[in-house]
CHARMM internal coordinates of N, CA and C (Angstrom, degrees):
IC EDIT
DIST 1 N 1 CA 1.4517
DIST 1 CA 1 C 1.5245
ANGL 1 N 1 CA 1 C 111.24
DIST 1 C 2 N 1.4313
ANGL 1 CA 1 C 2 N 105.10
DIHE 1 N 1 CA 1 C 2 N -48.28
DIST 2 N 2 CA 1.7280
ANGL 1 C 2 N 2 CA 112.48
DIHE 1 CA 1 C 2 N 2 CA 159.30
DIST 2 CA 2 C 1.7139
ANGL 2 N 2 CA 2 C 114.83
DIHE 1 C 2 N 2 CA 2 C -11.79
DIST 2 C 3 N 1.0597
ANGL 2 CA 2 C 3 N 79.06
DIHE 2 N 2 CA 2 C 3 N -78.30
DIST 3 N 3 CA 1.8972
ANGL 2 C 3 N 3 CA 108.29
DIHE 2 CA 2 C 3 N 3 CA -166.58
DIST 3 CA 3 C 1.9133
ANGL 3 N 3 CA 3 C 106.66
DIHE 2 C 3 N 3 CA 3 C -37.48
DIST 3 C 4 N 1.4703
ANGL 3 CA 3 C 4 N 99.09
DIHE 3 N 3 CA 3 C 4 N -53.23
DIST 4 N 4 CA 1.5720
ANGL 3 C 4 N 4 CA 120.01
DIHE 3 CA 3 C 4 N 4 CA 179.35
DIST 4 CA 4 C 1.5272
ANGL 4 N 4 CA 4 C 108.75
DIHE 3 C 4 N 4 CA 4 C -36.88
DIST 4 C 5 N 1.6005
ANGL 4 CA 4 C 5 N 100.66
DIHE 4 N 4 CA 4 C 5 N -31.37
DIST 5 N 5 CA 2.0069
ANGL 4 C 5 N 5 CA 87.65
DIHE 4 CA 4 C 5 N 5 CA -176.49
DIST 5 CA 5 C 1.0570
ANGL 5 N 5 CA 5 C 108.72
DIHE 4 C 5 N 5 CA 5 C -96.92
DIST 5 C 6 N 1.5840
ANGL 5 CA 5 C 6 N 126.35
DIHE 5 N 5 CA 5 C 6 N -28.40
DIST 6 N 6 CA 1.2547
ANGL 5 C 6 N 6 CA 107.57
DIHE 5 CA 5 C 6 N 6 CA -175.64
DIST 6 CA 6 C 1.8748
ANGL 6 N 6 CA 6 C 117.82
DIHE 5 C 6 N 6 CA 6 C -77.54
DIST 6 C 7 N 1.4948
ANGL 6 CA 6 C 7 N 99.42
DIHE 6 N 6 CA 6 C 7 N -10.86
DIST 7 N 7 CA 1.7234
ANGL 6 C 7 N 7 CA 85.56
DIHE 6 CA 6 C 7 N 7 CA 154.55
DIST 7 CA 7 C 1.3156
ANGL 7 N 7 CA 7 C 119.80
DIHE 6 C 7 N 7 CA 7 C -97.70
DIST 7 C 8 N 1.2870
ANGL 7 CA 7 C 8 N 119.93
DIHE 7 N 7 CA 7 C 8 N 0.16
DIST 8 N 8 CA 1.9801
ANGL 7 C 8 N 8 CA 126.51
DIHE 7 CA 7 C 8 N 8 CA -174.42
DIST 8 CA 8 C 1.4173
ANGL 8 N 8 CA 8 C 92.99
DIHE 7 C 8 N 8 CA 8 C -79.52
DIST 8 C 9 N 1.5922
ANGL 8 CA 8 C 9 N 119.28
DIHE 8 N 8 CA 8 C 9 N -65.95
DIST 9 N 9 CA 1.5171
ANGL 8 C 9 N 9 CA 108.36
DIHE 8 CA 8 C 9 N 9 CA -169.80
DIST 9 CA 9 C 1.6024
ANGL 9 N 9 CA 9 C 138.97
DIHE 8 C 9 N 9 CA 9 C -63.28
DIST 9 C 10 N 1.4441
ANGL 9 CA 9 C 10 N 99.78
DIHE 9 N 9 CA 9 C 10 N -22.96
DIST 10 N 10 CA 1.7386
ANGL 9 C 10 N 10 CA 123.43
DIHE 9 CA 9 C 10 N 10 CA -176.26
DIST 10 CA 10 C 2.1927
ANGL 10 N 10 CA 10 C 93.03
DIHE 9 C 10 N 10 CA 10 C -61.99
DIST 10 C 11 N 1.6732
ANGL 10 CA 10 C 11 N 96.32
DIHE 10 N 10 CA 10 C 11 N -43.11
DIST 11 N 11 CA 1.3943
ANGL 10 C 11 N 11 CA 110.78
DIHE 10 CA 10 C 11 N 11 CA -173.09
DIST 11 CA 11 C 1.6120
ANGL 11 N 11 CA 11 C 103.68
DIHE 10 C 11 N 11 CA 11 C -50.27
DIST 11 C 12 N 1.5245
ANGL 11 CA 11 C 12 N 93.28
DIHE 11 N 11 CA 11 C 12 N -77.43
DIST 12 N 12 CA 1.7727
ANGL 11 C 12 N 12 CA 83.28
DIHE 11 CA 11 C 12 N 12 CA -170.66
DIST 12 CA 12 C 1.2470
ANGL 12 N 12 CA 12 C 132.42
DIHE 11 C 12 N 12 CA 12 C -83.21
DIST 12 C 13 N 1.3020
ANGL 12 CA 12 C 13 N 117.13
DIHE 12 N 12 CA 12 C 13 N 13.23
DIST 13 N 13 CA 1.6237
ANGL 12 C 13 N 13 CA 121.33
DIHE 12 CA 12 C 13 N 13 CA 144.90
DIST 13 CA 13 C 1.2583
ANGL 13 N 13 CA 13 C 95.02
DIHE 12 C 13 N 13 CA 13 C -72.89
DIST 13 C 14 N 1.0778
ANGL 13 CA 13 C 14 N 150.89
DIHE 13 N 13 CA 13 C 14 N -116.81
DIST 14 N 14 CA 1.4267
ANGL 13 C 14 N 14 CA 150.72
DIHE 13 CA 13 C 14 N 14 CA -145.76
DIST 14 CA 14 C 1.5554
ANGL 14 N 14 CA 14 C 111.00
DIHE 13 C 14 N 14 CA 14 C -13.62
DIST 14 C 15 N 1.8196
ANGL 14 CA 14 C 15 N 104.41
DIHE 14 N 14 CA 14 C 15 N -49.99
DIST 15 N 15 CA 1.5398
ANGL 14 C 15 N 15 CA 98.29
DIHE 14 CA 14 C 15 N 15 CA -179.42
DIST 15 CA 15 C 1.2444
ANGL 15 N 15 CA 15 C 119.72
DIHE 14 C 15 N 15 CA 15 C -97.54
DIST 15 C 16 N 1.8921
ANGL 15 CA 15 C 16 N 108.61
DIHE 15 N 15 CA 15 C 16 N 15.83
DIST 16 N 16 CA 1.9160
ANGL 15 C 16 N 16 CA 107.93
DIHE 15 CA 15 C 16 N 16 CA 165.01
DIST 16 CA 16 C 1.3475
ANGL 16 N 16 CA 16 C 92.02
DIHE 15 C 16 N 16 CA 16 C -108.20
DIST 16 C 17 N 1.2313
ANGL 16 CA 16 C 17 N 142.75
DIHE 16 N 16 CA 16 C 17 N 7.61
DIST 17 N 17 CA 1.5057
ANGL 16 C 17 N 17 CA 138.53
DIHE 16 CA 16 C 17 N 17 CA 149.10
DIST 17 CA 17 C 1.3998
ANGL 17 N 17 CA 17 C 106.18
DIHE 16 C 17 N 17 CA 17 C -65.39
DIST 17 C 18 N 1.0690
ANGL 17 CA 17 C 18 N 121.76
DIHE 17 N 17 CA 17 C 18 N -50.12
DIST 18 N 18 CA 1.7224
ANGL 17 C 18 N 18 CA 121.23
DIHE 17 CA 17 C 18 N 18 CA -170.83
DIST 18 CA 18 C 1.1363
ANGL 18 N 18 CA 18 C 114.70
DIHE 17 C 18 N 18 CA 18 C -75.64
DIST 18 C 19 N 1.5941
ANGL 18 CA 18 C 19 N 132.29
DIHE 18 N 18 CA 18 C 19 N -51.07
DIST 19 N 19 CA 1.0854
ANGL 18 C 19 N 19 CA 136.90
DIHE 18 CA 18 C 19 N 19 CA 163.69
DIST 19 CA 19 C 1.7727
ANGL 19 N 19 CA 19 C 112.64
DIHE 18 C 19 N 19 CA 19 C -36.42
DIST 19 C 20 N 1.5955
ANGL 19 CA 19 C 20 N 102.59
DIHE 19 N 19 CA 19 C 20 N -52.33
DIST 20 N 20 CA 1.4095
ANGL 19 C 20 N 20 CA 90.26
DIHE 19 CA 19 C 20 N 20 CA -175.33
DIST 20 CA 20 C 1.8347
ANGL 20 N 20 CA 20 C 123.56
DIHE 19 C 20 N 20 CA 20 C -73.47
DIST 20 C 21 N 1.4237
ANGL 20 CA 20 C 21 N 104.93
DIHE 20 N 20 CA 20 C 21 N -26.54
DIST 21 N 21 CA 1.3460
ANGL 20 C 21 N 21 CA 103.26
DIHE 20 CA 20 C 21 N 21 CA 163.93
DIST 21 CA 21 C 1.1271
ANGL 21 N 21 CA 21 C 131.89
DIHE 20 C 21 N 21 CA 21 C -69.35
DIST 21 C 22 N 1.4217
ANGL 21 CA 21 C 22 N 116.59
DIHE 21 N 21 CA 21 C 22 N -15.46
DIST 22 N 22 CA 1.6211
ANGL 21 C 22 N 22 CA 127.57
DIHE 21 CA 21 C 22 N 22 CA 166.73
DIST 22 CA 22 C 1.2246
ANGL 22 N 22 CA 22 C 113.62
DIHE 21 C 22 N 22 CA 22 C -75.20
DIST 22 C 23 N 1.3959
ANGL 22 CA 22 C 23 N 125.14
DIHE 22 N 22 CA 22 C 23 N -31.44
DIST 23 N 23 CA 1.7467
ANGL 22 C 23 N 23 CA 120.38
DIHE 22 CA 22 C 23 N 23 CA 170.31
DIST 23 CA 23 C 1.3643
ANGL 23 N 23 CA 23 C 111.20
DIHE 22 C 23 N 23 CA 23 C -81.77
DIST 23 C 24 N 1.5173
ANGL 23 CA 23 C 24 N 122.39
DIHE 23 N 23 CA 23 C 24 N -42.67
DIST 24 N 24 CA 1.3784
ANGL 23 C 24 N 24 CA 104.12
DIHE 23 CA 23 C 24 N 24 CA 157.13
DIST 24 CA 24 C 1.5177
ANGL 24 N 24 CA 24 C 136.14
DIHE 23 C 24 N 24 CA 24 C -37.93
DIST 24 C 25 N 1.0762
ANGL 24 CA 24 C 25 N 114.99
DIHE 24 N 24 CA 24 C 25 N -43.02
DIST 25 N 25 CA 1.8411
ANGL 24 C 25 N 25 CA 129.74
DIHE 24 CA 24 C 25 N 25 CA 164.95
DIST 25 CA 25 C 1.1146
ANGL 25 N 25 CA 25 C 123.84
DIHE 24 C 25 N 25 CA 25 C -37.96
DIST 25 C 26 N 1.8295
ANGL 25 CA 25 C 26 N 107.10
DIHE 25 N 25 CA 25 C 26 N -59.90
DIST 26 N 26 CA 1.4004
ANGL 25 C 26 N 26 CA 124.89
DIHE 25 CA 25 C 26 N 26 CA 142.06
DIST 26 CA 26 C 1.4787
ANGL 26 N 26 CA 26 C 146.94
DIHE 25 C 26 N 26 CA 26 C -7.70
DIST 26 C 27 N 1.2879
ANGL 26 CA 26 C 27 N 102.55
DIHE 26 N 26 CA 26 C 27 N -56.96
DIST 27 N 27 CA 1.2762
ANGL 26 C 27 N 27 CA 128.32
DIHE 26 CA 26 C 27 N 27 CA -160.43
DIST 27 CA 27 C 1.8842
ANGL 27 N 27 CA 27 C 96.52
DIHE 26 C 27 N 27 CA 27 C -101.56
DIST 27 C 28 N 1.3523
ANGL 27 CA 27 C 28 N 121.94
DIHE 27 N 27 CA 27 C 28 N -38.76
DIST 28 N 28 CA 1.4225
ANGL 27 C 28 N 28 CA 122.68
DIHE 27 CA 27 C 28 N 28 CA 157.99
DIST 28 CA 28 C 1.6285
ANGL 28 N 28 CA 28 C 138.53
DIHE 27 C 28 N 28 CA 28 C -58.01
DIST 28 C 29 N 0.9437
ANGL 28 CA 28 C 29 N 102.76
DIHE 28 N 28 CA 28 C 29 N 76.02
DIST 29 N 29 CA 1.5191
ANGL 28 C 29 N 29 CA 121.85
DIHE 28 CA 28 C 29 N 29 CA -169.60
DIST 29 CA 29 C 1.6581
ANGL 29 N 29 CA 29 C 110.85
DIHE 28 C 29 N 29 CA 29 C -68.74
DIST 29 C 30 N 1.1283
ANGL 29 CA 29 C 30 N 153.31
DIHE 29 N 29 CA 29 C 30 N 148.83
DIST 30 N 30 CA 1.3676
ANGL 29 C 30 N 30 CA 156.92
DIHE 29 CA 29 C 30 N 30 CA -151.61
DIST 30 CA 30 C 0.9211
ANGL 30 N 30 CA 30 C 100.62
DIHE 29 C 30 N 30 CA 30 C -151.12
DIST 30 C 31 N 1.4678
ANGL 30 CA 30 C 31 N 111.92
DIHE 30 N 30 CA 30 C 31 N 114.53
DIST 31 N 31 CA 1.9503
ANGL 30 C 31 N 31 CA 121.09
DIHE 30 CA 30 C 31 N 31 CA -171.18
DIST 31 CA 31 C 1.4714
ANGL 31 N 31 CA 31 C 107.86
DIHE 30 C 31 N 31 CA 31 C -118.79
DIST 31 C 32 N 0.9635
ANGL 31 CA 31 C 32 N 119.00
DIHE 31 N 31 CA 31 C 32 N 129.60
DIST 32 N 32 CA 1.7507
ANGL 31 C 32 N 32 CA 109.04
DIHE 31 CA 31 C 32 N 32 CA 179.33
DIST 32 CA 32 C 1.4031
ANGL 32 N 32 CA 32 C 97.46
DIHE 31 C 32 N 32 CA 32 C -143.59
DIST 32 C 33 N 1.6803
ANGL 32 CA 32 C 33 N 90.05
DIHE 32 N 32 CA 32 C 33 N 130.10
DIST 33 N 33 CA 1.2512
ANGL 32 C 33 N 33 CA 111.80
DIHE 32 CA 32 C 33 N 33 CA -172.56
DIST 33 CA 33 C 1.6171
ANGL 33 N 33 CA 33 C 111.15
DIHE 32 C 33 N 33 CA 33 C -58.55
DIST 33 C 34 N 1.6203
ANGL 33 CA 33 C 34 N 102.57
DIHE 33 N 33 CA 33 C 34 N 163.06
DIST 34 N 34 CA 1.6151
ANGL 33 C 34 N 34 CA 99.36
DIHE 33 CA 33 C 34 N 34 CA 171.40
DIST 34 CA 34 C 1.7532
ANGL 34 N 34 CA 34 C 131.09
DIHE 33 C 34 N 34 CA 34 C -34.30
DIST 34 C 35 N 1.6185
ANGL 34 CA 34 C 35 N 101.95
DIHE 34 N 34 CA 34 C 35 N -56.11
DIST 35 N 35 CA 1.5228
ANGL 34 C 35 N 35 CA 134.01
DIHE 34 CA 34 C 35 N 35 CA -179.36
DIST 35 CA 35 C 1.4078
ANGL 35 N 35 CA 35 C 73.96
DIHE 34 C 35 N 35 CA 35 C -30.74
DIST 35 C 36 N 1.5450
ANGL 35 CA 35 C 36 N 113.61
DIHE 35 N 35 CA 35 C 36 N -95.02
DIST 36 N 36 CA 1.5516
ANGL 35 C 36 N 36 CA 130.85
DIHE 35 CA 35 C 36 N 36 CA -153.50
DIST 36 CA 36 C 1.0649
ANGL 36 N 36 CA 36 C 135.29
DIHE 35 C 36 N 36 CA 36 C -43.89
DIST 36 C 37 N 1.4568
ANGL 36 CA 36 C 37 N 112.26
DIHE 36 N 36 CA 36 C 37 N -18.40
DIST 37 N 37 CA 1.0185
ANGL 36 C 37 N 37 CA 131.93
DIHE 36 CA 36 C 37 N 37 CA 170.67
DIST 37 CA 37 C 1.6392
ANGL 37 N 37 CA 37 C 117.05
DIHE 36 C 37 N 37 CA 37 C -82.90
DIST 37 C 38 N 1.5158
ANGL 37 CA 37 C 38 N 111.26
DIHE 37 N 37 CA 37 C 38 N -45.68
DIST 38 N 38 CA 1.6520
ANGL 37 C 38 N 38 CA 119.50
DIHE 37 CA 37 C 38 N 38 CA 152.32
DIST 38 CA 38 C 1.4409
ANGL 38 N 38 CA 38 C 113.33
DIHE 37 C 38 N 38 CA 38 C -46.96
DIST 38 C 39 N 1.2619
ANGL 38 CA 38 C 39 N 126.34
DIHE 38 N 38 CA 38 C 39 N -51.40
DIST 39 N 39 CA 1.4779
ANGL 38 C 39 N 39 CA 137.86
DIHE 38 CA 38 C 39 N 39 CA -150.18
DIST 39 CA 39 C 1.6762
ANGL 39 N 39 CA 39 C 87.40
DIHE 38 C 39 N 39 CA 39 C -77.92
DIST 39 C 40 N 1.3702
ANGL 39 CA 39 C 40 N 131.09
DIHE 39 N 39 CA 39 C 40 N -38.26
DIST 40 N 40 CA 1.4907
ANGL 39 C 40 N 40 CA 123.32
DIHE 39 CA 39 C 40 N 40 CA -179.19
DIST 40 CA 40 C 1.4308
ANGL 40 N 40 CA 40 C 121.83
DIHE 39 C 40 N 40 CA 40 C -83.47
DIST 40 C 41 N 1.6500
ANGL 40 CA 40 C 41 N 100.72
DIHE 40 N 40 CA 40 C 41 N -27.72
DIST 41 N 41 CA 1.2646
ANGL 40 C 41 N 41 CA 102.58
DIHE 40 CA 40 C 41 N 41 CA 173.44
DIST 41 CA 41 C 1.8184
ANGL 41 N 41 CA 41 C 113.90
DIHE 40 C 41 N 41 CA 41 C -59.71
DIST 41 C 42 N 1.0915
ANGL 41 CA 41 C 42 N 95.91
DIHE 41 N 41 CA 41 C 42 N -47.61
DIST 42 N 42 CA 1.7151
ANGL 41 C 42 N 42 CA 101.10
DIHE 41 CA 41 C 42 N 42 CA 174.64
DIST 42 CA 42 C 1.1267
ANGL 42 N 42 CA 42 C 138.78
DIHE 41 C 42 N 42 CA 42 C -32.98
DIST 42 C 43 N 1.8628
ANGL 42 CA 42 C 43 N 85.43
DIHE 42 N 42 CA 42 C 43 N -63.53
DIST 43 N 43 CA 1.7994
ANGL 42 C 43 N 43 CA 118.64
DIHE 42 CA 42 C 43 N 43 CA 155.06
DIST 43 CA 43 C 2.0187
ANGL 43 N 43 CA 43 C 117.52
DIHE 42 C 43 N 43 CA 43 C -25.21
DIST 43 C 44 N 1.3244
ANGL 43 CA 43 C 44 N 64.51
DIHE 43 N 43 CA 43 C 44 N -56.34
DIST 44 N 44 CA 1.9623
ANGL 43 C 44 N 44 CA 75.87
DIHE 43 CA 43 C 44 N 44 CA -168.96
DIST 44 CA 44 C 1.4202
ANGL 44 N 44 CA 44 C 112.67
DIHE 43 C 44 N 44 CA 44 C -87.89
DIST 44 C 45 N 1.3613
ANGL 44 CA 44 C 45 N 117.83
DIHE 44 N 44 CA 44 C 45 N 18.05
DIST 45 N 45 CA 1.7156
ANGL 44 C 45 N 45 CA 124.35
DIHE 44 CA 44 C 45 N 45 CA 158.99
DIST 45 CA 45 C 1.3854
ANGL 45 N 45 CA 45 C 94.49
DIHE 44 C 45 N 45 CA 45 C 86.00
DIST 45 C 46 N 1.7359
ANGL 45 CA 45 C 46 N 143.78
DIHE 45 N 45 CA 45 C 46 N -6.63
DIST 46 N 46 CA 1.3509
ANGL 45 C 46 N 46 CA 137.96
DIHE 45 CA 45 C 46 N 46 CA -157.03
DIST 46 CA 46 C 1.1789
ANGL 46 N 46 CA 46 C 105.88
DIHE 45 C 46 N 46 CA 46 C -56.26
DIST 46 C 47 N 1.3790
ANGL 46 CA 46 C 47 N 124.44
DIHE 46 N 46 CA 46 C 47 N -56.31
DIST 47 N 47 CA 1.6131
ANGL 46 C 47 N 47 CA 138.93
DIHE 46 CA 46 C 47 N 47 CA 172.44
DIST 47 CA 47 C 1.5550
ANGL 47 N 47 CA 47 C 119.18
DIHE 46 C 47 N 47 CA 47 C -123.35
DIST 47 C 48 N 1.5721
ANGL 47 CA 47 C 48 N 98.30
DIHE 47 N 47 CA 47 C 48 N 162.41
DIST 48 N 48 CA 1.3863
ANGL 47 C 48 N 48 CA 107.18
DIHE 47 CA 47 C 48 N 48 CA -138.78
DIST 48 CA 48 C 1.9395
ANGL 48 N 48 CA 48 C 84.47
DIHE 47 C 48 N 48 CA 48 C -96.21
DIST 48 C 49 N 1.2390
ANGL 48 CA 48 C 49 N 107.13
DIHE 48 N 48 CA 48 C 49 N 172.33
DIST 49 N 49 CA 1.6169
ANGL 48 C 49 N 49 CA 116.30
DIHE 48 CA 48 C 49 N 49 CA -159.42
DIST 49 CA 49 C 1.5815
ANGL 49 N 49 CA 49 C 104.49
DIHE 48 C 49 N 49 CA 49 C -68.66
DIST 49 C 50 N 1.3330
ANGL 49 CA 49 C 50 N 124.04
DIHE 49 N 49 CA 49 C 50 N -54.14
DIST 50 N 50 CA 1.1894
ANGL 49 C 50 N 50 CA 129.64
DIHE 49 CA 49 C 50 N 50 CA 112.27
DIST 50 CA 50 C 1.6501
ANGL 50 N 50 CA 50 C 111.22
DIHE 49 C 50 N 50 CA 50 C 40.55
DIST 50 C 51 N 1.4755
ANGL 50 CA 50 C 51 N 111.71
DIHE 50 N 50 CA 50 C 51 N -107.29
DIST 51 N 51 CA 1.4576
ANGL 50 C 51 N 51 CA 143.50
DIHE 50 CA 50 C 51 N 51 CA 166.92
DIST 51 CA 51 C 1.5742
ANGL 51 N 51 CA 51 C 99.26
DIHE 50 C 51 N 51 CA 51 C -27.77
DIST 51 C 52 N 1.7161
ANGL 51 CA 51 C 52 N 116.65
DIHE 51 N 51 CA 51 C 52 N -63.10
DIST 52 N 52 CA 1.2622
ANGL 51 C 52 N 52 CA 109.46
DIHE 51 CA 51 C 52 N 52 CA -135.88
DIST 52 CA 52 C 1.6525
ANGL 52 N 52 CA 52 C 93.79
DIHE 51 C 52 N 52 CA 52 C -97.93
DIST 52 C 53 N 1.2564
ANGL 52 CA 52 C 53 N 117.97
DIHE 52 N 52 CA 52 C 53 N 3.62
DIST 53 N 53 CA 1.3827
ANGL 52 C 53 N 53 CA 129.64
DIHE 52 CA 52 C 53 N 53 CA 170.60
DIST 53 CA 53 C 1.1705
ANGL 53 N 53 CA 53 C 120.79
DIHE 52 C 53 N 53 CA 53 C -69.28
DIST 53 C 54 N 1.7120
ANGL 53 CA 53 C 54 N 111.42
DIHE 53 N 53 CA 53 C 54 N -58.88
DIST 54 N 54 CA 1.3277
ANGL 53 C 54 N 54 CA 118.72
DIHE 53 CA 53 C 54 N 54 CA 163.70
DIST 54 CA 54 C 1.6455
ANGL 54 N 54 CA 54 C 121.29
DIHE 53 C 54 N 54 CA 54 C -63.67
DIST 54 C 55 N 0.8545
ANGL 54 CA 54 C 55 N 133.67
DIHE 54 N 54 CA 54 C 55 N -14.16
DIST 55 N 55 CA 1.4061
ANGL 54 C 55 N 55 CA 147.46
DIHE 54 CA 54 C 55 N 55 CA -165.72
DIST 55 CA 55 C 1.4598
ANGL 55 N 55 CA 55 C 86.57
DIHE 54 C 55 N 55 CA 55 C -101.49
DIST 55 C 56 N 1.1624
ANGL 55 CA 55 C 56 N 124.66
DIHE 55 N 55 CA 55 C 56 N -75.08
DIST 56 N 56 CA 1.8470
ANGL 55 C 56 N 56 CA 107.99
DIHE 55 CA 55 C 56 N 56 CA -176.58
DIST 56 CA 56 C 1.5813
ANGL 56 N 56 CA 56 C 123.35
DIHE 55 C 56 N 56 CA 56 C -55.99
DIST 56 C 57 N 1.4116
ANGL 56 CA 56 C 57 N 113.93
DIHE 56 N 56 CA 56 C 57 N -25.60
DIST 57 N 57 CA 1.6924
ANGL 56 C 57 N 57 CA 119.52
DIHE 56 CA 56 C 57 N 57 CA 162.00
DIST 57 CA 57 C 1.2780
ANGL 57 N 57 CA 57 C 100.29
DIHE 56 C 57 N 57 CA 57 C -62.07
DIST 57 C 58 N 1.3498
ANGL 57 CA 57 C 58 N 130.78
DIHE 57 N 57 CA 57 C 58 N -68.20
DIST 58 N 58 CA 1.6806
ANGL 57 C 58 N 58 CA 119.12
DIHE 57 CA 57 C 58 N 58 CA -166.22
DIST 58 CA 58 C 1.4837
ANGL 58 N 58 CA 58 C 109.13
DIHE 57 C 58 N 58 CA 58 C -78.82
DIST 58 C 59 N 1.8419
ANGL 58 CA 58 C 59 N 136.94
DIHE 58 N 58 CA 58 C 59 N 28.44
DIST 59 N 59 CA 0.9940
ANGL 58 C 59 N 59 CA 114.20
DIHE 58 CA 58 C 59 N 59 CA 176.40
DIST 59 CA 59 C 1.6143
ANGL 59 N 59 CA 59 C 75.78
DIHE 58 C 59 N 59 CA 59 C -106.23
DIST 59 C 60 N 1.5900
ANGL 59 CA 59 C 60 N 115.31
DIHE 59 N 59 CA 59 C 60 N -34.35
DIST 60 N 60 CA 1.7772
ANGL 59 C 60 N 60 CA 101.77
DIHE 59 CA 59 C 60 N 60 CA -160.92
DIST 60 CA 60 C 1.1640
ANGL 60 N 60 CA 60 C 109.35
DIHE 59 C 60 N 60 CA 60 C -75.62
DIST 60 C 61 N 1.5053
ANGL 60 CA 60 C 61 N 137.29
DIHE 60 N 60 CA 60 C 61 N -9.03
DIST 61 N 61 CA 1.3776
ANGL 60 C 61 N 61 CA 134.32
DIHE 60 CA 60 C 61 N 61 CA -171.97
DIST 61 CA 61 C 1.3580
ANGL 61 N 61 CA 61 C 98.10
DIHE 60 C 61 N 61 CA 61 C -91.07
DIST 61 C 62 N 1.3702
ANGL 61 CA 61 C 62 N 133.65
DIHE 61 N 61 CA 61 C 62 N -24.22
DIST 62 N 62 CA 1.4660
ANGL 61 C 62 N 62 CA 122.75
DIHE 61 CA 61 C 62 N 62 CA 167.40
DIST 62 CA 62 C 1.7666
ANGL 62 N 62 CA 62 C 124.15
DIHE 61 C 62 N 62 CA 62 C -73.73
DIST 62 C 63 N 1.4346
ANGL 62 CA 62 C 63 N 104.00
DIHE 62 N 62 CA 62 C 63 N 9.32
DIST 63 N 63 CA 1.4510
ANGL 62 C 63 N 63 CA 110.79
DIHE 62 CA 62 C 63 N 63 CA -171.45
DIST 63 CA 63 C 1.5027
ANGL 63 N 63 CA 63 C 98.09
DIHE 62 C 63 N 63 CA 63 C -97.65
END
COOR INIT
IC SEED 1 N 1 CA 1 C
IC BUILD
């Protein structure tokens, strides 16, 4: 019966370590501003220079 805890407890620390780093993850949300979101679109060829010109004039005139 001994034996049973020292593999029961090693267990659920390990899996209330994981659990808790998985709700932390959760709870970290990743916000990216307009700019950055233009500035990647660009990056990745989506729209043409063109596009991302006018789109950065009408994001700064709304500031």
């Amino acid at each position: 019966m001994m034996m049973w805890w020292w593999i029961l407890i090693p267990v659920v620390l390990v899996l209330g370590l994981f659990l808790y780093n998985g709700r932390n993850r959760q709870n970290t949300v990743k916000r990216e501003n307009p700019t950055g979101i233009l500035d990647n679109r660009f990056a990745k060829g989506e729209i043409s220079k063109e596009e991302y010109e006018e789109q950065k004039r009408t994001l700064n005139t709304k500031n």
